[in-house]
Every structure is written in C-alpha cells, then in structure tokens.
C-alpha positions as CSV (number, residue, x, y, z in Angstrom):
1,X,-36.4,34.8,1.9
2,X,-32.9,34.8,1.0
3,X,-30.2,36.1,2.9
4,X,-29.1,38.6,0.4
5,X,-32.9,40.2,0.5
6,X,-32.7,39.8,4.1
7,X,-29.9,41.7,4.4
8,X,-31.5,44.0,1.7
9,X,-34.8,44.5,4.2
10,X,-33.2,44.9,7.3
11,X,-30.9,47.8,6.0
12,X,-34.1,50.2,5.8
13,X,-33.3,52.8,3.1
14,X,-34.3,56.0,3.7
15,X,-36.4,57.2,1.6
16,X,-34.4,60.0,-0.6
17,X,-31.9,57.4,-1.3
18,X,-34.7,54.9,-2.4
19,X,-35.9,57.6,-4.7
20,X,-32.6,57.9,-5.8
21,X,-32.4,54.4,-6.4
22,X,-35.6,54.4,-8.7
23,X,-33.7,57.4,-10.7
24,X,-30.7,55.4,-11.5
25,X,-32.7,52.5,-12.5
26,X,-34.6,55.2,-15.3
27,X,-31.0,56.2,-16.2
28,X,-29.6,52.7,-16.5
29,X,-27.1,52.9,-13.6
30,X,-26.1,50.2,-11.4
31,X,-26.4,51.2,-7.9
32,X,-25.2,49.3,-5.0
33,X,-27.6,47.2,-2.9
34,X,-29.2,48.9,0.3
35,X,-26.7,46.3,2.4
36,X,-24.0,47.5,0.5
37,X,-25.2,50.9,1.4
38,X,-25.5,50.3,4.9
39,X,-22.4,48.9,4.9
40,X,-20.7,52.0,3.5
41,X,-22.6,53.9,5.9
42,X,-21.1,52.2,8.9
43,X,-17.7,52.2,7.3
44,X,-17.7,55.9,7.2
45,X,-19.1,56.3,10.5
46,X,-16.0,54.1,12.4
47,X,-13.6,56.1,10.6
48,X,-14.8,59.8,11.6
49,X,-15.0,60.5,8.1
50,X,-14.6,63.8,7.2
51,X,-13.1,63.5,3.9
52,X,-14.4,60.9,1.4
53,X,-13.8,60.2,-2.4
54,X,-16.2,57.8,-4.4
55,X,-15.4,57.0,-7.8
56,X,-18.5,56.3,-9.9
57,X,-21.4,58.3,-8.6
58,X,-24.5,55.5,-8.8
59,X,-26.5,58.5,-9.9
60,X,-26.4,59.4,-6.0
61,X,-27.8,56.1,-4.5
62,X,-24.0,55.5,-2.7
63,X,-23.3,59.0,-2.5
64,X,-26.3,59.7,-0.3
65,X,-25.1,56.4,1.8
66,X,-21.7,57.4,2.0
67,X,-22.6,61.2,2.8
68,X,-25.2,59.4,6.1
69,X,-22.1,58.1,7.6
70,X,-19.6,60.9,7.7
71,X,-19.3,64.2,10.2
72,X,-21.8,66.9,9.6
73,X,-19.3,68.9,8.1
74,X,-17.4,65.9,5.9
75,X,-16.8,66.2,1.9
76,X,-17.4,64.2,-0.1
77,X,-15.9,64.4,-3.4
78,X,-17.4,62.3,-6.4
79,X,-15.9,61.0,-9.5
80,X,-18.0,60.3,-12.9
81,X,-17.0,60.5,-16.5
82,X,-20.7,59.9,-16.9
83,X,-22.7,63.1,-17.5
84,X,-25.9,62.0,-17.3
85,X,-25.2,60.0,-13.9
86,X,-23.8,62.6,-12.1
87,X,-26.7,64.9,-13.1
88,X,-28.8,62.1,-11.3
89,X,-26.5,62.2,-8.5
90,X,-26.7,66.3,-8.4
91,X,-30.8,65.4,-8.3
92,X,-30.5,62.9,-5.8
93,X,-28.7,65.0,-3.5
94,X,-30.7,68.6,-4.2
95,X,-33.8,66.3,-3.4
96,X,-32.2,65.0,-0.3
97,X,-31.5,68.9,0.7
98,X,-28.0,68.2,1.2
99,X,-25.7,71.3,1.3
100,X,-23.8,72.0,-1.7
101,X,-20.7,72.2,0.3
102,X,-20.7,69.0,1.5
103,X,-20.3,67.3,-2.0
104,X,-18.1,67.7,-4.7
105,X,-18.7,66.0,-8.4
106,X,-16.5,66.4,-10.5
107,X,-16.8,65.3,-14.5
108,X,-14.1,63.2,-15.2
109,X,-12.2,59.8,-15.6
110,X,-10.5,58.7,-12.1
111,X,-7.7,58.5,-14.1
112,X,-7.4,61.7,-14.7
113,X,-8.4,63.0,-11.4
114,X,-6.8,60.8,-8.7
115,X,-3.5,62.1,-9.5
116,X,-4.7,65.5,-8.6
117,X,-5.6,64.8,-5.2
118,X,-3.7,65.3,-1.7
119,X,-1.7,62.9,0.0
120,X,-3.1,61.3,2.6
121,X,-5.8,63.9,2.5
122,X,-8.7,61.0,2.6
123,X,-10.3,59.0,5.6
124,X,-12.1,56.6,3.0
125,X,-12.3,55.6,-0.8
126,X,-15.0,53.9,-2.4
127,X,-14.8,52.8,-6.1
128,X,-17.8,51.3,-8.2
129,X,-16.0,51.8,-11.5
130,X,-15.2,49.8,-14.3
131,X,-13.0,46.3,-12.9
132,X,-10.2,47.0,-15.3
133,X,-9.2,50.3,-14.5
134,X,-8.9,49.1,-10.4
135,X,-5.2,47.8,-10.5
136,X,-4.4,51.1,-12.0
137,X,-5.7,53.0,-9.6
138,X,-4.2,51.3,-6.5
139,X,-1.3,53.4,-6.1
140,X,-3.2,56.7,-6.2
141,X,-5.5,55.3,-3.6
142,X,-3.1,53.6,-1.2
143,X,-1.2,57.9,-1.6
144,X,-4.8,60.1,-1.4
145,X,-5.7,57.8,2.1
146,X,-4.6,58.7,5.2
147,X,-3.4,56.3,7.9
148,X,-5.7,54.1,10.0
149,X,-8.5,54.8,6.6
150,X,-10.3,52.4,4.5
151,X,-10.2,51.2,0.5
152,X,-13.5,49.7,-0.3
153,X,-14.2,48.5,-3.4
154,X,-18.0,47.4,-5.1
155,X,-18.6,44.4,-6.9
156,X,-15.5,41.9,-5.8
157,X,-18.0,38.6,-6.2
158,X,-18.8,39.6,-9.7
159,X,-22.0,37.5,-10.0
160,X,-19.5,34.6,-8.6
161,X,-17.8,34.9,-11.7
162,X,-14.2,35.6,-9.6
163,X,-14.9,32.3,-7.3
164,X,-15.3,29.8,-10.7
165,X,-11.8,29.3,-12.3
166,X,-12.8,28.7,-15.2
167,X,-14.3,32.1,-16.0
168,X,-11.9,34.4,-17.7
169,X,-13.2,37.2,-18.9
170,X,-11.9,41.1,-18.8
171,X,-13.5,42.3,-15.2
172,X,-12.9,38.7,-13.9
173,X,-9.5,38.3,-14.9
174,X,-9.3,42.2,-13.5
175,X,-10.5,41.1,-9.9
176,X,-8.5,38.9,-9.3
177,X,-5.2,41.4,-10.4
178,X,-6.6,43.4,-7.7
179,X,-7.0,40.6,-4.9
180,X,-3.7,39.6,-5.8
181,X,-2.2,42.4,-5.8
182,X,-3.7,43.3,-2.3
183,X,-2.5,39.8,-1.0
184,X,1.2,40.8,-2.2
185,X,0.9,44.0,-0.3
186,X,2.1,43.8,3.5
187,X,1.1,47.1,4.2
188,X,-2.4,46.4,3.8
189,X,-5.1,44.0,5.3
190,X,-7.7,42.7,2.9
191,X,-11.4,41.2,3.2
192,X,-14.2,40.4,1.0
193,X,-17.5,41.2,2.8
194,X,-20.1,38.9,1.2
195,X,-23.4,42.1,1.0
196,X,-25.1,42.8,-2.5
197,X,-22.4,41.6,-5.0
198,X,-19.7,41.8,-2.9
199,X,-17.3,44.9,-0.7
200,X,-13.9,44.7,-1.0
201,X,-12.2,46.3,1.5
202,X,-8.5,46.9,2.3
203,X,-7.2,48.8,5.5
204,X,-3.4,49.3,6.1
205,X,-1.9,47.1,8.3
C-alpha cells in the first residue's frame, strides 16, 4: 500500500461525505482526497473556526470536511460558478442534515465575490479553483482573513508537474506565481503539506 492510500484509509470518511464523494464523481467534479479532507478538518478545528470561506464547492465532499471541523454554530460560506456542482453540494449537505444556517453557497465567480466580503471577517479560506485565477485572488484573501487564520490552498503538487522544471504549462506556471509570491511575502509563513495532490497553506507570520 502506498502512503498516499494509507493516508487515504486511515482518514475514515464518514459516510455522508463518502456519498458525497460518489456524487461528485457522477457529476464530473474533482473532489479532494479523504487525507486532504481530514486535513482540512483539523485545520478548522485548531483555529476555532467560526467563519470559513471555500471557493469551489467539490459538489460538497470539502464542504462537509470543512463544516466537521468548525464550532457548532460556524458559517461556512461557499463559492461556485458551477451550477450543477453547487446543486451537488446543496444535496450533499441536505443528505448530511446539516442546518441551512450553517452554509452559505453562493453562485458565482470568486472574482466577483471576494471583493464583497468583510475584512478580516474569516478564521480560514480554502480554495480548490482553477490555478490561474489564485495570484489574483491573494490580496482579497490575505484582507477577508483575520489574524492568527489560515490560507489553504488544493492541489499545490499538481500531479508533480510544479516540482519538474521543465513543465510549463498554464496551472504549472500559475503555482509557482503563487509560491513565489508567498515566498516574497514577509507577513506570511508558507508550507506545502504533501496529502492527496498537495495543501498549500499560508498563515501570517
């Protein structure tokens, strides 16, 4: 067994979010790995969070994940220009008998939306969006989070495409913007945690 399924096996997915899971593959939506979940889980949970954003839903498999590690009474608020994947999400959440207070999906490009959200309103934000759009975003996400939170981001090791130089592609090339731009940053402290296909994370310094 590798340690990837290893890590996979030990992280024990409950079952809504494995039904979930088997939703988003019908839909065609990536969803993050049940380490990666975990993972996300735990992060929440160290950080008392009470306010989360997630940008790209995972038709509800990191929603769920996300939602297991905050406060009983956290929001969640949930970003998707895909339709169809935040009706899985809305599904995945209904069958998992979460309270419709506790998360908010709205329909719409992050672009659009992160603009629109508080200052320092947020204890954690998770993106599993497109590569290219993530050194746009990072000035609206270092604003919405508050002090002492967490920036995690899903996919950083890019099927090892960002580790081999010689790949240059788009969503590479767009990683390592992001790394680099983190690195240049001495407000915030960076790390690549090596679960599922990589967590970025970024806490301030």
């Amino acid at each position: 067994m590798s340690t990837v399924s290893f890590a996979d096996l030990v992280a024990d997915e409950p079952e809504p979010i494995a039904s979930a899971r088997a939703h988003a593959a019908e839909v065609g939506c990536p969803a993050i790995a049940p380490a990666v979940g975990t993972t996300l889980a735990a992060l929440s949970t160290a950080v008392n969070a009470r306010a989360v954003v997630e940008i790209g839903t995972g038709a509800g498999v990191s929603t769920l994940w996300l939602l297991a590690g905050m406060r009983p009474d956290g929001v969640l608020t949930s970003v998707d220009s895909d339709g169809e994947y935040q009706r899985a999400a809305r599904a995945a959440l209904n069958d998992a008998e979460i309270p419709t207070q506790r998360a908010r999906l709205i329909n719409g490009s992050a672009a659009d939306v992160l603009p629109r959200l508080a200052d320092g309103g947020y204890d954690l934000v998770f993106c599993d969006a497109a590569p290219g759009e993530y050194p746009d975003y990072l000035p609206h996400l270092r604003r919405v989070l508050r002090s002492g939170g967490i920036l995690a981001w899903h996919g950083v090791l890019w099927r090892d495409r960002v580790a081999d130089q010689s790949a240059r592609d788009a969503d590479t090339v767009a990683w390592r913007d992001l790394l680099a731009a983190l690195k240049a940053e001495k407000t915030v402290r960076p790390a690549v945690l090596p679960v599922g296909d990589g967590l970025l994370i970024a806490v301030p310094a």
